[in-house]
N, C-alpha and C positions, 0 to 999 in steps of 0.2 A: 612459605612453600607454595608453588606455584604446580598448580594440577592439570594436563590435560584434559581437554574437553569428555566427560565420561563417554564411553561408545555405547549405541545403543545399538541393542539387538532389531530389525525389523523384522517384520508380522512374517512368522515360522509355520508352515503347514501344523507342526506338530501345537502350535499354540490353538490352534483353528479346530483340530482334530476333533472330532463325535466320537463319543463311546454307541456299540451297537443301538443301545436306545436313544441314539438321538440326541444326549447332552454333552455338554463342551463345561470344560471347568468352571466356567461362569456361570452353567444354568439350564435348562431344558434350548433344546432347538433353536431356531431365530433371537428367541431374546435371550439364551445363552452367547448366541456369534453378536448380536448388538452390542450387550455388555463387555464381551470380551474387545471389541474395537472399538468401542466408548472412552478404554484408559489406554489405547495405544497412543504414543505422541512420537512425530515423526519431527527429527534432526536437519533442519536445513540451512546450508551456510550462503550469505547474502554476499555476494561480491559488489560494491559499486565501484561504476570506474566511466569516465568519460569516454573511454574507447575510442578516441580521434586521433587516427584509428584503432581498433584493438590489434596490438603486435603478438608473433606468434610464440613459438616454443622458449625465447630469450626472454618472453614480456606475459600476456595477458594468459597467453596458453598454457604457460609453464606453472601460472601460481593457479590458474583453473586445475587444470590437471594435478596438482599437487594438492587441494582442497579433495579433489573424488577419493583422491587415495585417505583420507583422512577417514572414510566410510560416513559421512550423510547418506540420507534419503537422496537430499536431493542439493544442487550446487545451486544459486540461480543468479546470472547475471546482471545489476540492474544498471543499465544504461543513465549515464547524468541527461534530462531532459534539458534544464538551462541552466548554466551555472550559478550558483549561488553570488561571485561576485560579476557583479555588471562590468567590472573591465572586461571582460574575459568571453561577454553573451554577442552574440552574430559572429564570433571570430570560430565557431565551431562549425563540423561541416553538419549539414542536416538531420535531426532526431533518428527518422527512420532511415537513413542511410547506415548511420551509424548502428542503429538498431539491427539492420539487415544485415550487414560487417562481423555483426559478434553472432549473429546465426550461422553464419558462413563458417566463422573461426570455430566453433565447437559443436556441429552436422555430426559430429563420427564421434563424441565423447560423450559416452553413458550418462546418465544422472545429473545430466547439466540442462538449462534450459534458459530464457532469456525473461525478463519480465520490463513491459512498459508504465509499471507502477509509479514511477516517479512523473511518469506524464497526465495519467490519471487523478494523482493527488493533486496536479496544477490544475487541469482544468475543471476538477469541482470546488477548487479555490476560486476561479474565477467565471464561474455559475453565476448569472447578474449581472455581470461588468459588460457594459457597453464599448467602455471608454479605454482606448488601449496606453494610456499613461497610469488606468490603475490595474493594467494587467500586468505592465511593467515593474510594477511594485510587491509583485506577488515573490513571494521564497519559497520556494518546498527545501525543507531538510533534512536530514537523517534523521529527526524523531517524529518528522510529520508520514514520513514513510512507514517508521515503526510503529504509529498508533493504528495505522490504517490496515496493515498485515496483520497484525497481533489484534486487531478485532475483526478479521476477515478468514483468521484464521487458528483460533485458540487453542487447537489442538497440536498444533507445532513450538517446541524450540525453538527458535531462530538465534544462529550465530555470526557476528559480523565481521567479514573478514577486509583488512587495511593493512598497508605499508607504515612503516616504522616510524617516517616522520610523519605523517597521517595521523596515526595512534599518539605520538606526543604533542601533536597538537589538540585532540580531542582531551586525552589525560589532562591537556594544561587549563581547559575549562574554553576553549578560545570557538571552540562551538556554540552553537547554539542548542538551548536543552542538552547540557553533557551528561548529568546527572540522571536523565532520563532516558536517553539513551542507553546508557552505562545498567539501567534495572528493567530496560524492555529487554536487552536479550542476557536476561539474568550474567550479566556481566562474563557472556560468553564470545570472546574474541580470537581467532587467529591474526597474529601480526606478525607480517610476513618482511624478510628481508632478503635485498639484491647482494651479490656480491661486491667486497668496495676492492679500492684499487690500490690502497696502502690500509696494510694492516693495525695503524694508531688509528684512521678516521673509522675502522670497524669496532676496534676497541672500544673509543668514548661512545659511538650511536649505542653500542647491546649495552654501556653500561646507564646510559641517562635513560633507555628503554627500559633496562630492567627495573630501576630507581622508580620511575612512572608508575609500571607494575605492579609491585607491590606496594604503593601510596592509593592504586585504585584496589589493590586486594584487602588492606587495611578498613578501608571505606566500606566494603562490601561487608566484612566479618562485621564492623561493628554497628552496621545499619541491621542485616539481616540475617546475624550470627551462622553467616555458612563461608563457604570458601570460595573462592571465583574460580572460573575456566579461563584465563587470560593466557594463550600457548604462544611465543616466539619459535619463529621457525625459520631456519634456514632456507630457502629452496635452490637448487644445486643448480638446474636450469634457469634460473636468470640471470641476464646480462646485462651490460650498459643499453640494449635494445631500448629505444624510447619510441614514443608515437612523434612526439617534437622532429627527431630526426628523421623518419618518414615524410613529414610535412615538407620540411626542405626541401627533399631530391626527387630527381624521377629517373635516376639513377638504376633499373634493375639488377646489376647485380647485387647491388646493395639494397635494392628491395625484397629480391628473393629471401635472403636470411634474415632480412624486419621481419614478412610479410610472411603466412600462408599462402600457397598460390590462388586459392580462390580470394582472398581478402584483395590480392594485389591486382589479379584481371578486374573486381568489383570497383576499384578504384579507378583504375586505368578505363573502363567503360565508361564511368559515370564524372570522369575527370575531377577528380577531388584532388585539394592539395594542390603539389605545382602541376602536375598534370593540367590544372584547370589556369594555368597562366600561360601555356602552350599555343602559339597561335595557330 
């Protein structure tokens, strides 16, 4: 049996509330409201994604906005700072470009925010280093991210939200730290999936997904005798929308429906992509 993530209520005037003398359920005054926000813990779902660039209501927007309705605290984007493998590192456009792209992309959506975490964990990795071949050696990964939040931040949940082949590859151990991963966010994940385009290749991905699932819910009961939050979601807005495809063309009509309009003038300004092969 496979559980949604439990919803948590956040902090309710009525929880806060003072009786005429000045006490709140927790206690007299001040150190009644201390105590009382002492055991609040607040719900927040961690999006990574390379965002090169972030694509709109078909792609990045659709599964953002699909997390808020889920009711967190709070959404937080974390931008890939260098990718984990080195085929793949300079071939991206700019950290804060990128970073600025996905501020662009969700300005207007409540409860969502951006975090340069994943850049911060490199560079006190690389605190001492002179020598830029051992800077190049450096990894940050999804658990080096998680030790650094979850000790920066103990009073929150954190939940990690990935796409479906994303998630079977971490389920299949081919991360690094899975296992740990997997008990930083008390094995709390949304895995989120695109629309396919023949209903057999939807069939096998929800069922070798769901197989994963409950192989990592098994694991969880019998380590720490409770149940996992692992949720499969459909999200109804997305499409074949890729950032790949963005990269090829300069195309606007066919950017318009990638792009947000701000994401696409911020491109077209700073000429990323083919814009920037443009003579």
């Amino acid at each position: 049996h496979i559980q949604r993530p439990a919803a948590s209520k956040r902090p309710t005037q009525s929880l806060l509330a003072t009786s005429p003398q000045g006490r709140t359920r927790y206690g007299d005054g001040i150190v009644g409201l201390l105590r009382c926000c002492s055991i609040m813990r607040r719900r927040v779902c961690l999006f990574g994604t390379s965002a090169d660039p972030p694509t709109g209501d078909g792609g990045h927007l659709g599964i953002v906005r699909h997390l808020v309705s889920l009711n967190f605290d709070e959404v937080r984007v974390l931008p890939v700072y260098r990718h984990m493998f080195g085929s793949k590192r300079g071939r991206q456009a700019p950290f804060q470009d990128r970073v600025a792209m996905c501020k662009l992309l969700v300005k207007d959506t409540a409860h969502v925010t951006v975090s340069e975490i994943e850049r911060r964990c490199f560079e006190e990795k690389a605190t001492g280093l002179m020598d830029d071949h051992q800077k190049s050696s450096i990894r940050v990964g999804t658990a080096d991210i998680l030790d650094k939040l979850t000790a920066e931040e103990p009073n929150v949940d954190f939940t990690w939200a990935l796409g479906a082949d994303t998630f079977i590859d971490l389920a299949s151990g081919k991360w690094r730290r899975t296992e740990d991963i997997f008990r930083m966010v008390g094995y709390r994940m949304i895995v989120f999936r695109r629309k396919e385009g023949e209903q057999q290749e939807k069939d096998t991905q929800s069922s070798a997904t769901q197989d994963l699932i409950k192989e990592s819910v098994a694991k969880l009961q019998l380590v720490d005798e409770a149940e996992s939050s692992i949720q499969v979601v459909n999200v109804d807005a997305l499409t074949s929308a890729s950032s790949s495809a963005v990269r090829r063309t300069t195309n606007e009509s066919d950017l318009k429906v990638l792009l947000t309009r701000d994401v696409l003038e911020y491109v077209k300004q700073h000429a990323l992509y083919s814009f920037g092969d443009e003579s």
